[in-house]
C-alpha positions as CSV (number, residue, x, y, z in Angstrom):
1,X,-6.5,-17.5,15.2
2,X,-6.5,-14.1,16.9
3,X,-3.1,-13.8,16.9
4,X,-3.2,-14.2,12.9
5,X,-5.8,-11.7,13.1
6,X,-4.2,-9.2,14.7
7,X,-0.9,-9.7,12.4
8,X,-3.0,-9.3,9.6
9,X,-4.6,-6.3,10.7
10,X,-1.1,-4.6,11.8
11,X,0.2,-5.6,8.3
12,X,-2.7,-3.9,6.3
13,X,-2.7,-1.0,8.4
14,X,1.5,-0.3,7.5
15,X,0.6,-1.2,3.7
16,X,-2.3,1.7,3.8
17,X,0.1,4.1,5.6
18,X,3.2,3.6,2.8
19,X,0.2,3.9,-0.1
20,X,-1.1,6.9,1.7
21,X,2.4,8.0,1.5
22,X,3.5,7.4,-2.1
23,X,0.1,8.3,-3.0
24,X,0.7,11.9,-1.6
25,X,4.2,12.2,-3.6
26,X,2.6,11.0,-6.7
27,X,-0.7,13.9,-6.3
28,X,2.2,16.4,-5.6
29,X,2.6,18.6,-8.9
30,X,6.2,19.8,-7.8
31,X,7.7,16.3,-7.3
32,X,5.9,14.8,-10.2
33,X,7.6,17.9,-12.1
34,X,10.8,17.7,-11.0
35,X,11.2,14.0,-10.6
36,X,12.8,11.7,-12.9
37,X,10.2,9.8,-15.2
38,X,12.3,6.4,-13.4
39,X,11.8,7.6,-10.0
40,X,8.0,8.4,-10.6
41,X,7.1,5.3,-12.6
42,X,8.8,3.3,-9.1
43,X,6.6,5.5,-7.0
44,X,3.6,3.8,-9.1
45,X,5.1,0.6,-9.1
46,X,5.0,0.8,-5.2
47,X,2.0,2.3,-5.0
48,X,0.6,-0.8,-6.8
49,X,2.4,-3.0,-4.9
50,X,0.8,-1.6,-1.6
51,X,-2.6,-2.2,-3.2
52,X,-2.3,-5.4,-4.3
53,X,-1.0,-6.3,-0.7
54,X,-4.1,-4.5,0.8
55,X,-6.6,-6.5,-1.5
56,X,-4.4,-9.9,0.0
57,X,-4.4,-9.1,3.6
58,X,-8.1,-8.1,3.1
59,X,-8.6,-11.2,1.5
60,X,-6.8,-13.3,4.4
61,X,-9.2,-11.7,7.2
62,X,-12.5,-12.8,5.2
63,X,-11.5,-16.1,4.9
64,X,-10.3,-16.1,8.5
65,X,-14.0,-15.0,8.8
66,X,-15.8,-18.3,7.8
């Protein structure tokens, strides 16, 4: 169970450091700019991918919890 735990936690904390990434591309006027419309659209696709996986992982722990 701690084990899980722990995986969970490592998990959740990569997710939050690639949507702090994209997240910092996307609030970047130049890229956002200069960028295709198809590469910024994926960098939103990503960046709700991250935060869906966030919500799951969070999710996980509290039920891990009871």
């Amino acid at each position: 169970l701690a084990a899980e735990r722990e995986r969970i936690a490592k998990e959740k904390e990569k997710a939050e450091n690639g949507l702090r990434i994209v997240e910092q591309k996307l609030s970047n006027e130049k890229f956002v700019s200069k960028a295709p419309e198809a590469v910024v659209n994926a960098e939103k696709e990503k960046a709700a991918k991250y935060r869906e996986l966030i919500a799951k992982l969070e999710e996980s722990a509290r039920a891990m919890e009871l």
